[in-house]
N, C-alpha and C positions, 0 to 999 in steps of 0.2 A: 522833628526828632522827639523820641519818649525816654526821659529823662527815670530812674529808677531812684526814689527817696529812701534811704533809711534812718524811719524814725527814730529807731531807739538807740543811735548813734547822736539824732538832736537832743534826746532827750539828756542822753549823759552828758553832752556839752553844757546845756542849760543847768542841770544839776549839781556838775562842775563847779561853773560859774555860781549860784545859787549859796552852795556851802564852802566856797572859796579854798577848794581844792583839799577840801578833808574829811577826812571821815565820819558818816555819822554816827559811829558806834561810838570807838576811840578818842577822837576828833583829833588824830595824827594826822598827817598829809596823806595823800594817797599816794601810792605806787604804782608798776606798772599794774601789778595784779590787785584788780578792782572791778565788782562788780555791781549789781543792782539789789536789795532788797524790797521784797513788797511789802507794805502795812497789809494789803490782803493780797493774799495770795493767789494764786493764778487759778489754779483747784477749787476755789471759792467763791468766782466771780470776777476777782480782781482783774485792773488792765496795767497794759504798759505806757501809761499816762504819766502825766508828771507828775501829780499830784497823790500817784501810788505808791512810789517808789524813789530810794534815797541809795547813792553812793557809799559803798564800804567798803573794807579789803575781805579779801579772801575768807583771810583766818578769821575775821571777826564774827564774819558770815557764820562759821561751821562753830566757832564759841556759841553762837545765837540762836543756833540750832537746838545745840544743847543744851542751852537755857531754858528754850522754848517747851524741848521735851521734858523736863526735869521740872518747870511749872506745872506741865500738863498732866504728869504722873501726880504730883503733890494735891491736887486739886483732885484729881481722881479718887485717891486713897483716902485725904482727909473730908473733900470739901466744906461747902457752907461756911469757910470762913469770908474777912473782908481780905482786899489786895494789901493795905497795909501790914495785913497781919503776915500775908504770904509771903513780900516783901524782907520782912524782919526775920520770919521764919530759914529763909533761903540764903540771905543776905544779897538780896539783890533790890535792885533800885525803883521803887515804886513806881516810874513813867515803862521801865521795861517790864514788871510787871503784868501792868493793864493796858499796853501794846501785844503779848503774849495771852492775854486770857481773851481779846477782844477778835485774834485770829482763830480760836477756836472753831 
């Protein structure tokens, strides 16, 4: 018999288990609606490995989004500065940052 694996099914469970059922944006519990984010992205290179990607909800996802674009324009317009500064500038949190500058 040829058994049919899906991995990105194990992976969520391991990841699950991993961040102990919470979010890693928020770090609320997750709900039904939860999905995967990639530290690199799939357009990039990135895989659906465990070690690429981390459990979030939904919404956090699409806030993340827009952080991410909203870094991307700042850095465009102003560049050459350091993260901390862009951080302070934004009011956003130094590790989200330079997780967002390093998907570029």
């Amino acid at each position: 018999m040829n058994y049919v694996v899906d991995t990105r099914k194990i992976v969520k469970a391991l990841l699950f288990k991993k961040q102990q059922g919470n979010c890693a944006e928020c770090k609320r519990p997750l709900d039904v609606k939860y999905g995967l984010r990639y530290f690199t992205s799939l357009e990039y290179g990135g895989t659906e490995t465990y070690d690429n990607v981390e459990l979030i909800h939904v919404q956090c996802g699409n806030a993340g989004t827009k952080q991410k674009r909203t870094v991307k324009a700042w850095v465009l317009q102003k560049g050459g500065k350091k993260p901390q500064e862009i951080a302070q500038e934004l009011g956003m949190s130094l590790s989200t940052v330079i997780r967002y500058l390093k998907t570029e």
